[in-house]
C-alpha positions in Angstrom: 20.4 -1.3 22.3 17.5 -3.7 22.9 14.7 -3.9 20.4 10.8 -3.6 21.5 8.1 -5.8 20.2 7.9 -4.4 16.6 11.6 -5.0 15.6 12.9 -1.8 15.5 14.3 0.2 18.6 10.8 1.0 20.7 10.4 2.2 24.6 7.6 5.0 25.7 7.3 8.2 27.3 4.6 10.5 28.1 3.8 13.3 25.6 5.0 16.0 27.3 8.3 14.6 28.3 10.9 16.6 26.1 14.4 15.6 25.1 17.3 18.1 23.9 19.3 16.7 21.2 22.2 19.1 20.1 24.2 18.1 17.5 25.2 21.0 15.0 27.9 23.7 14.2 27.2 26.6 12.0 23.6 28.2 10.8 21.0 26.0 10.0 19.1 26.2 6.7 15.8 26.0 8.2 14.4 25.9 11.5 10.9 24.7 13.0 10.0 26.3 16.2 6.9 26.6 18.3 5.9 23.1 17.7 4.8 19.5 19.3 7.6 17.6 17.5 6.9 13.6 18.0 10.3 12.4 17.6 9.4 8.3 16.8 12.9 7.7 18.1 13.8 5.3 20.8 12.2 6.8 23.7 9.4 7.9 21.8 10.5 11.3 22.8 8.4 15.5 22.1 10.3 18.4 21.2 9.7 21.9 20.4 12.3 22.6 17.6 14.0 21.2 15.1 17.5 22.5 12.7 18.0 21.4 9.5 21.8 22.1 7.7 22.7 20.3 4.2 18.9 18.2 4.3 20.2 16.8 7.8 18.4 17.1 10.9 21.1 19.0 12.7 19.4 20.0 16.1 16.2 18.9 18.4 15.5 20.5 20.9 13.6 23.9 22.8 12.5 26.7 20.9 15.2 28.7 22.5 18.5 26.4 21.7 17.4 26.1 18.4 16.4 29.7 17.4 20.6 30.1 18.5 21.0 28.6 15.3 19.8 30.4 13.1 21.7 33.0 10.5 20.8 35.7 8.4 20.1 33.3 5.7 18.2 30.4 7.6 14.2 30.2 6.5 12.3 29.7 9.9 9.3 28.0 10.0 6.9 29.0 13.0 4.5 25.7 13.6 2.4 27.6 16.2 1.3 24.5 18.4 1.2 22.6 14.8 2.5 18.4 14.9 5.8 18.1 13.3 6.1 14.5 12.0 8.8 12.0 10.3 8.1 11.6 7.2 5.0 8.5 6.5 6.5 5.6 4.6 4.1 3.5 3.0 5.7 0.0 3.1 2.7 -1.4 0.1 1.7 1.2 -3.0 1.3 1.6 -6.7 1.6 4.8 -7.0 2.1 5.2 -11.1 -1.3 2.7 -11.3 -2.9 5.8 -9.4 -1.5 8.4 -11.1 -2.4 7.2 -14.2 -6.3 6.4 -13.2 -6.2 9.8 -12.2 -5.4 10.9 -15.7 -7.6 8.3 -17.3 -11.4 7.0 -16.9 -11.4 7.9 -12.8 -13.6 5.6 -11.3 -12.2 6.3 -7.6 -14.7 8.6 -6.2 -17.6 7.2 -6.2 -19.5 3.9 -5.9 -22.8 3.8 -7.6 -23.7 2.1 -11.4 -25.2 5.1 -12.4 -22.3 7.8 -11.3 -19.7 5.1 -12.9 -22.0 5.3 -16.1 -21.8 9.1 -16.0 -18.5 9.3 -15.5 -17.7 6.5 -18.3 -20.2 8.3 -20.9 -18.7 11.8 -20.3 -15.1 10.5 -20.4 -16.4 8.6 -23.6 -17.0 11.9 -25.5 -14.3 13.8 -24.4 -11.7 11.6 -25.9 -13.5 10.7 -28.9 -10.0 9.6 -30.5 -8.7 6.9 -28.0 -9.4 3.8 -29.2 -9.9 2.0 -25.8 -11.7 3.7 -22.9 -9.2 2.8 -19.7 -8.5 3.9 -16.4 -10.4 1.9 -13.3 -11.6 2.2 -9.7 -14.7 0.9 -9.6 -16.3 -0.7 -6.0 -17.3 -4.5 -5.8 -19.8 -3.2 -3.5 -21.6 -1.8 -5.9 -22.5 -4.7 -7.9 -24.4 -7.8 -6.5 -21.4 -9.9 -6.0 -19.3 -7.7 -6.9 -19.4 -8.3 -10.3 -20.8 -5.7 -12.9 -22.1 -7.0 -16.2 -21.4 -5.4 -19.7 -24.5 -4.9 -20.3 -24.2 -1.5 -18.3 -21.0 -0.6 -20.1 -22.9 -1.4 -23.6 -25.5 1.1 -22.4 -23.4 4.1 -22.8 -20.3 2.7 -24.8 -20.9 0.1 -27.3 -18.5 1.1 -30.4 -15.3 0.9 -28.5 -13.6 -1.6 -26.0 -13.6 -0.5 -22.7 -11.4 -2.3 -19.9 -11.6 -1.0 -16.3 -10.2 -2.9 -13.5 -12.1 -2.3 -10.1 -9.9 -0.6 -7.4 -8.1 -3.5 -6.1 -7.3 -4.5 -9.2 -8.1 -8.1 -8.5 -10.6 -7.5 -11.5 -11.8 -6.0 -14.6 -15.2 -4.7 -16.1 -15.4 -5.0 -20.1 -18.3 -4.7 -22.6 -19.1 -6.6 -25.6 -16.8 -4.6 -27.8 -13.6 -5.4 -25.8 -14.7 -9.5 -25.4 -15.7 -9.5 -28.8 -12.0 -8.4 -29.9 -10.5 -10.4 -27.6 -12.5 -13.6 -28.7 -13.8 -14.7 -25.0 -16.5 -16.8 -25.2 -18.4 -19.4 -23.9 -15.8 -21.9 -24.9 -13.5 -20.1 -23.5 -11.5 -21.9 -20.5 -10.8 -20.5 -17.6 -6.8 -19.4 -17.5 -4.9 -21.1 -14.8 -4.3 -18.0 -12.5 -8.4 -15.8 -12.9 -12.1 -16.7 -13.9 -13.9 -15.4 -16.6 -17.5 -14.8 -14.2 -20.2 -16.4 -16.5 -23.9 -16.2 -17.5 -26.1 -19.2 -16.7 -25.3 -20.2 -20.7 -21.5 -20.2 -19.7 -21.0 -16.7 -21.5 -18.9 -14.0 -20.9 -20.9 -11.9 -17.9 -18.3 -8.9 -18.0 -16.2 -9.3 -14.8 -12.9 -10.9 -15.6 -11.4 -12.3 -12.3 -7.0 -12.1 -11.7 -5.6 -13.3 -14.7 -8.2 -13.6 -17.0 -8.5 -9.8 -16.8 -4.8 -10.4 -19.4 -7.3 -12.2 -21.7 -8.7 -8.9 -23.0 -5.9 -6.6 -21.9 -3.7 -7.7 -24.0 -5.3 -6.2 -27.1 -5.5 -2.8 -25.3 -3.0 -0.4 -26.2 0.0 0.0 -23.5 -0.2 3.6 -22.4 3.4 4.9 -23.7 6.4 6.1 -21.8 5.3 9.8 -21.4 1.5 9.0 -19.9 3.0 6.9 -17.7 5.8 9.4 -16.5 3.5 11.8 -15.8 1.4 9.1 -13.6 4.3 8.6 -11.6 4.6 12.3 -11.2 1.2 12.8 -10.5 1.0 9.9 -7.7 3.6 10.9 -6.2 2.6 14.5 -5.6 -0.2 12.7 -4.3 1.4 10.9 -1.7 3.2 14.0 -0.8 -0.1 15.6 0.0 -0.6 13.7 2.9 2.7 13.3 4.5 4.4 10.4 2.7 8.0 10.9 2.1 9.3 7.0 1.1 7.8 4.2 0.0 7.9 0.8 -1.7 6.1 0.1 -4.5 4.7 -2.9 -5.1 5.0 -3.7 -8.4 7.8 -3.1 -10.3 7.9 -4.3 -13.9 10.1 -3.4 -17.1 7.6 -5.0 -19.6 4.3 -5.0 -18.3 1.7 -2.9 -19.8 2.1 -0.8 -17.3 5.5 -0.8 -17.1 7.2 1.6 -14.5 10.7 0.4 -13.9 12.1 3.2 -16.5 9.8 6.1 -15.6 11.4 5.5 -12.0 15.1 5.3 -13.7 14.1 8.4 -15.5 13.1 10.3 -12.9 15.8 9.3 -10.5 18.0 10.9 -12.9 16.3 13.8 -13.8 16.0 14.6 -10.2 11.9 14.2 -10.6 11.9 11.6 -8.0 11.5 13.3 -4.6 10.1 10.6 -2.8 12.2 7.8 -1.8 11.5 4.8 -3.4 12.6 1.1 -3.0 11.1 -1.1 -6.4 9.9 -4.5 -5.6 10.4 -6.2 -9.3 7.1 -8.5 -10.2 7.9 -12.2 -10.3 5.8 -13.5 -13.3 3.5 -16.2 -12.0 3.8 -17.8 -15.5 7.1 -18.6 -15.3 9.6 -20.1 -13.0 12.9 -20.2 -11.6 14.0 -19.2 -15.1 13.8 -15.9 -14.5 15.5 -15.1 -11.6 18.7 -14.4 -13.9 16.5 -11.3 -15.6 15.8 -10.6 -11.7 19.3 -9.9 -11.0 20.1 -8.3 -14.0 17.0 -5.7 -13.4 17.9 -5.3 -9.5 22.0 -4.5 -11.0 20.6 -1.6 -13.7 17.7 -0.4 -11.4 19.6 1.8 -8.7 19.6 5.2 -9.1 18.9 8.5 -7.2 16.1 8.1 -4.6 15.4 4.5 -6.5 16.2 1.2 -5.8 14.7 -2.0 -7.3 16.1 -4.0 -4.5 12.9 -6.4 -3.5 10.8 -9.1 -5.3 6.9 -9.1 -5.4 4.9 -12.7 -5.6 1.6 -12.6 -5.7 0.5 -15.9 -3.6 -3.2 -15.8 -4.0 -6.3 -13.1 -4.9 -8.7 -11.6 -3.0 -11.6 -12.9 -0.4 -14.4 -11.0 -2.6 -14.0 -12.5 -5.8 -13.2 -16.0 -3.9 -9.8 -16.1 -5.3 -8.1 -15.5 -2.0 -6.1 -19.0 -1.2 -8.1 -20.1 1.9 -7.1 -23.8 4.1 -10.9 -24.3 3.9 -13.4 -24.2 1.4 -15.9 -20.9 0.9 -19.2 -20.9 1.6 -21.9 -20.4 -0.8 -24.5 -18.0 0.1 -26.4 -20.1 2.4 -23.7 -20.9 4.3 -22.9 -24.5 3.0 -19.1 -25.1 1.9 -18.3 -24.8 -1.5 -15.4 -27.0 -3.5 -13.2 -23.5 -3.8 -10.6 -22.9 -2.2 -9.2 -19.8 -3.7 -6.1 -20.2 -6.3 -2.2 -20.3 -4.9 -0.4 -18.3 -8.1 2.4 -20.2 -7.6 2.9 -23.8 -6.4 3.9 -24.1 -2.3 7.0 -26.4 -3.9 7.9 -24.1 -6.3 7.6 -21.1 -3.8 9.6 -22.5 -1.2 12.6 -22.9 -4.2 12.1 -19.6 -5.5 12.0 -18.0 -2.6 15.5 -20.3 -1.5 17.4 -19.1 -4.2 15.8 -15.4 -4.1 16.9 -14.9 -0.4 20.7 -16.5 -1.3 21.0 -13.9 -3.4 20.2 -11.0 -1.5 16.6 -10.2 -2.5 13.9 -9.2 0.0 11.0 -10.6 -0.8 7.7 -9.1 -0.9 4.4 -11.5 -0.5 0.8 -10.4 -1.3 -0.6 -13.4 1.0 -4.3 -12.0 1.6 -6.2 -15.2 3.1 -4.6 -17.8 5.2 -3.4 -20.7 3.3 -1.5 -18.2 1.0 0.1 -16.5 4.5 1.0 -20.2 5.8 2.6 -21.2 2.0 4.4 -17.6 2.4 6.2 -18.4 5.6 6.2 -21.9 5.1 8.6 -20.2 2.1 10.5 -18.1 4.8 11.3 -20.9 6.5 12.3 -23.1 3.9 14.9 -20.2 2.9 16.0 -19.9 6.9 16.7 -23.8 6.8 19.0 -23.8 3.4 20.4 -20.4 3.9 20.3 -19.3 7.3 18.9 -16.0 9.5 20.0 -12.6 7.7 18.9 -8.7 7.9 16.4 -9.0 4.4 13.1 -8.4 6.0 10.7 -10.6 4.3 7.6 -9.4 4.0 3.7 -10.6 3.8 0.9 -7.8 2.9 -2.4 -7.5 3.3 -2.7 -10.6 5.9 -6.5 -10.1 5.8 -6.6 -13.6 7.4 -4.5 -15.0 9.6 -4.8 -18.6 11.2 -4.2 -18.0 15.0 -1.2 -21.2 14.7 0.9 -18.8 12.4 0.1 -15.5 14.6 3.8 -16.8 16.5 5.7 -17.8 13.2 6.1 -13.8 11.8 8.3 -13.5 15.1 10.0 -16.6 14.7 11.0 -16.0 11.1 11.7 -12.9 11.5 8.8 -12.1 8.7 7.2 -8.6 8.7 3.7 -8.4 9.5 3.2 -5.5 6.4 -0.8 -4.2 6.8 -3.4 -1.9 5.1 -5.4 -1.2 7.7 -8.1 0.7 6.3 -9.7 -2.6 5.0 -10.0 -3.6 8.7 -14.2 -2.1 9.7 -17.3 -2.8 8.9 -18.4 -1.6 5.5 -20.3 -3.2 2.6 -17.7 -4.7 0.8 -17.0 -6.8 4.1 -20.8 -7.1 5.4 -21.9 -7.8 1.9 -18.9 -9.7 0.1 -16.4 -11.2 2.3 -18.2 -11.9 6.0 -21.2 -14.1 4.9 -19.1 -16.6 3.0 -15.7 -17.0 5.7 -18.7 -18.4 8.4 -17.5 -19.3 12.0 -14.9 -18.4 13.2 -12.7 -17.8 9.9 -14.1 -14.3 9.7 -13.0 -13.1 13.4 -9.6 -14.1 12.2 -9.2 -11.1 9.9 -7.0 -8.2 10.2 -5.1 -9.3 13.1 -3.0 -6.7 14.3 -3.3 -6.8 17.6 -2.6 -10.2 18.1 0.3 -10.1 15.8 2.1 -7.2 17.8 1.3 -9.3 21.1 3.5 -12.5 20.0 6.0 -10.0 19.0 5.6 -9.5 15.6 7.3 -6.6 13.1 4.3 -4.6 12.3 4.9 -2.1 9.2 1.9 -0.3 7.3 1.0 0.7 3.7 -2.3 1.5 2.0 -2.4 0.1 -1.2 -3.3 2.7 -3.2 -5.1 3.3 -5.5 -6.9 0.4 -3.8 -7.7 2.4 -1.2 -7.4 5.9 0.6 -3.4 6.7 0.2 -3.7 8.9 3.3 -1.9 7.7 6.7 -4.2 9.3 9.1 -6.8 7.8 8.0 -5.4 4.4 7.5 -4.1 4.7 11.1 -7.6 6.0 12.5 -9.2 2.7 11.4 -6.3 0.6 13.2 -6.8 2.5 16.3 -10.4 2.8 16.2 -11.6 -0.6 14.0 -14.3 1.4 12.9 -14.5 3.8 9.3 -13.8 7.4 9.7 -17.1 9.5 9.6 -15.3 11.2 6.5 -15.3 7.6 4.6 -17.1 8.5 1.1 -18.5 4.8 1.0 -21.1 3.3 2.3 -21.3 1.6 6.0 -24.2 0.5 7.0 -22.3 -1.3 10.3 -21.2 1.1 12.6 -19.7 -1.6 15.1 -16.4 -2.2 16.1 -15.2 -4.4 14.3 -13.1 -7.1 16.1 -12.2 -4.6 19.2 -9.4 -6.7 20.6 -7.5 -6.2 17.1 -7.0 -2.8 18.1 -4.0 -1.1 18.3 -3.0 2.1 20.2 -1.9 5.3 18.1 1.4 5.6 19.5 2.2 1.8 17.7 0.2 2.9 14.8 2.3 5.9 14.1 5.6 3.7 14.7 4.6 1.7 12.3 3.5 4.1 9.4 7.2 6.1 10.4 9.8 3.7 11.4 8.4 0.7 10.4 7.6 1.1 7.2 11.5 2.7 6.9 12.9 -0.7 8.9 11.1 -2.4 5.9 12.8 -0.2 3.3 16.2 -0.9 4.5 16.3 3.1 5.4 15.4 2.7 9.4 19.1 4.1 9.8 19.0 7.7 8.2 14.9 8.4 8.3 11.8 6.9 10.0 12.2 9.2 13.1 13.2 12.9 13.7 17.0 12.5 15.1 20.4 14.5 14.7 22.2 12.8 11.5 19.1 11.6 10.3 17.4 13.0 6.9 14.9 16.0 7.0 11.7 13.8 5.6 9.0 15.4 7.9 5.5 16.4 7.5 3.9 19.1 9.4 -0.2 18.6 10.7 -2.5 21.0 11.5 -2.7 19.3 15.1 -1.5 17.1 17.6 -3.2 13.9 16.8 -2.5 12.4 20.9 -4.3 16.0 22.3 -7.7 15.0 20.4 -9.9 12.0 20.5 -8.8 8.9 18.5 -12.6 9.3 17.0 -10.9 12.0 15.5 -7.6 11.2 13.8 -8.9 10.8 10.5 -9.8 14.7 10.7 -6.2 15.7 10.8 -4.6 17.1 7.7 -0.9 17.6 6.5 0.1 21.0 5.9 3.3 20.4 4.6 5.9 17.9 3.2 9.9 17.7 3.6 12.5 15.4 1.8 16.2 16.2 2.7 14.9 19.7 4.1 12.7 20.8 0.6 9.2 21.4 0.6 7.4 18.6 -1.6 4.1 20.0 -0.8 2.2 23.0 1.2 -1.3 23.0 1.4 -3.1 26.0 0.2 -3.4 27.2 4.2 -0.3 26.3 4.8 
């Protein structure tokens, strides 16, 4: 079987053009019928129907062979003209940090000082007996560059600490209470890996930058093992509300404070997990090859269920906004002169390249956050090192986020075999990319973001996730702003640029959808038994309320899911279901 231009098996049909596939003896559990069934499979082949026996797809095919297959006790599911699915797989997510800001101090919704004050105040009160206000989700945008002071935490919260990181998590918003128990001040240095942002006297402003954010966090109280159960649980129903059957999550950690490797175990055994789930363990930035040992011992204890801890996360560099993104050439100030920054690379090129060695010998895949282009080139410049010492394998390295990409390494994902893992969403006009990242890339550094047209024409692996709780969890929409370059008319935030942005980075729907279904499953190691709707695979589907090709791609973002399969159980149904 040859391979098309995203690395998994890939050719194209018309919609309309049915395939039978009949594969089954016996009744089938449950049948869909009466639909427009997008297979995703090689020939990017429509159905009508679908049999499912045992959680196996069974049957594909017409409304009539299927319906032949059904018995006394087989629950039938009539889509009327509705889109059956595979499954979404979101190949980048932390879905336990979203859960739990979802049971905490929910900054998410909004984007305006005064609405975060409100919402911090009320929270405030109602919990009168936790020591620390927490929870996050605040927008840069908000803030003049991006950085809120304390003083607006002070105004409605000034006898307890309160730590809330902002929704990419790339930063944190205390007041006076939490710095003054954490003893940041003026003479406080700058850790190696974040940035305290300062007042003109070299105080403490209120917006701790990466690492620095540990400076205070550290004195927070851990939320224990039962709050952060119940944030996985919650994150995951979550993601099954829009479709998403499998994913990776991006940070993995048994120690952390917010630990999530045993909530994971737990519910893997407990048969809570119904998503499935492959665990990228955190590499501590801190530390070196030392812990690789822990690494494999984690990876040997962490398989269980729906649950594998099977991939490594290294954080290479920041973000653009809070100029912490590792970029080749310096940032420019806000008058467009270059700066001396040039972002921070967590961990040293030499060291990476050695880590990374020894991490792909033993059977790790390893899973980059490179966001600006020096920390992409150090990332595959690691890829490579590791193909020299050890040789081409199946491990599928991957780099997310690639918010900038310098056009010599558009070529080298293909040649190294390196997944090309996005978050679309992220790729329009909007303020935190008018505002906060455009004005200080300058010419041309700034048409160089979001590639994804480019990467899939020199033949790279393209796979999608949407970093939530960073951003919108939900796949349409994720995939409406890859098609279309432009923010859905439903996005809650503000745009003031409605411009295409960068139209020749778009990409078409149908490789959208392949790379929310079987690309993010080709990533996961689980391109063999889900990613498409096929006889033997499982029976991870989701049903929309419409067939996303028959409408304008203006409108993708208005579709909804209805409902949710894993192995042939419904994970969700929408109230209209």
């Amino acid at each position: 079987m040859t391979r098309g231009r995203h690395g998994y098996p890939c050719a194209t049909i018309e919609p309309g053009t049915e395939r039978t596939h009949v594969g089954t003896n016996g009744a089938a559990d449950l049948i869909f019928v009466g639909g427009e069934v997008y297979t995703v499979d090689a020939a990017r082949s429509w159905a009508r129907a679908v049999a499912v026996r045992d959680g196996a797809i069974t049957a594909v095919g017409t409304d009539d062979e299927i319906r032949e297959l059904a018995g006394d006790a087989t629950e039938v599911i009539d889509l009327t003209g509705k889109m059956l699915l595979p499954g979404f797989q979101d190949a980048h997510v932390h879905p336990v940090g979203g859960g739990l800001d979802m049971l905490q101090c929910d900054l998410n919704e909004t984007d305006s000082l005064e609405e975060y004050q409100r919402i911090v105040a009320d929270y405030a009160a109602s919990h009168p007996d936790e020591p620390w206000i927490l929870g996050g989700g605040w927008s840069q945008d908000a803030f003049p560059r991006g950085c809120p002071p304390k003083e607006a935490l002070d105004a409605v919260v000034s006898d307890r600490p309160v730590y809330l990181p902002n929704r990419d998590g790339h930063s944190a918003w205390v007041n006076s209470k939490a710095l003054e128990i954490a003893g940041v001040t003026a003479d406080t240095p700058d850790p190696a890996d974040g940035r305290i942002e300062r007042n003109a006297d070299g105080s403490p402003q209120g917006t701790m930058h990466e690492g620095a954010g540990t400076l205070v966090l550290r004195h927070a109280p851990a939320p224990n093992d039962d709050l952060i159960y119940q944030g996985l649980l919650k994150g995951q129903a979550y993601l099954h509300s829009f479709g998403v059957t499998g994913w990776q999550d991006a940070i993995v950690d048994a120690t952390s404070h917010y630990r999530n490797y045993d909530a994971y175990l737990t519910a893997a055994g407990r048969g809570d997990l119904t998503g499935r789930v492959v665990g990228a363990l955190w590499w501590d930035r801190m530390k070196g090859l030392e812990q690789i040992e822990d690494l494999v011992a984690l990876r040997a204890g962490g398989q269980a269920g729906r649950f594998a801890a099977t991939s490594i996360k290294i954080m290479q560099d920041g973000v653009c906004e809070n100029f912490t993104g590792a970029v080749l050439d310096p940032y420019l100030d806000a008058d467009g002169h270059p700066t001396d920054n040039r972002g921070l690379s967590m961990v040293e090129p030499e060291l990476l390249k050695r880590a990374v060695t020894q991490l792909d010998a033993l059977g790790f895949q390893v899973h980059f956050h490179a966001l600006a282009d020096r920390a992409v080139r150090e990332a595959l410049d690691a890829i490579e090192a590791a193909r020299t010492a050890n040789g081409f394998n199946d491990l599928r390295h991957h780099l997310a986020h690639i918010q900038i990409v310098h056009p010599d390494d558009l070529p080298r994902f293909r040649e190294l075999g390196a997944l090309a893992n996005a978050q679309p969403l992220w790729a329009a006009h909007e303020a935190q990319m008018d505002d906060l990242t455009i004005p200080f890339l300058g010419e041309p550094r700034w048409t160089w973001q979001y590639p994804f047209g480019s990467l899939v024409r020199h033949g790279a692996t393209l796979v999608m996730g949407s970093d939530w709780s960073v951003s919108s969890p939900n796949p349409l929409e994720e995939m409406h702003v890859a098609v279309n370059r432009q923010m859905p008319s439903s996005y809650p935030f503000r745009v003031d640029n409605t411009e295409v942005f960068l139209p020749d980075e778009r990409i078409d729907l149908a490789t959208a959808l392949a790379a929310f279904t079987m690309g993010s499953a080709y990533a996961n190691h689980r391109e063999h038994d889900t990613g498409s709707i096929e006889v033997g695979k499982r029976a991870d589907v989701a049903v929309l309320d419409r067939n996303v090709f028959a409408h304008p791609a203006a409108e993708i973002a208005d579709a909804r899911c209805l409902q949710t399969y894993v192995d042939g159980e419904r994970v969700y149904a929408a109230a209209d279901a």
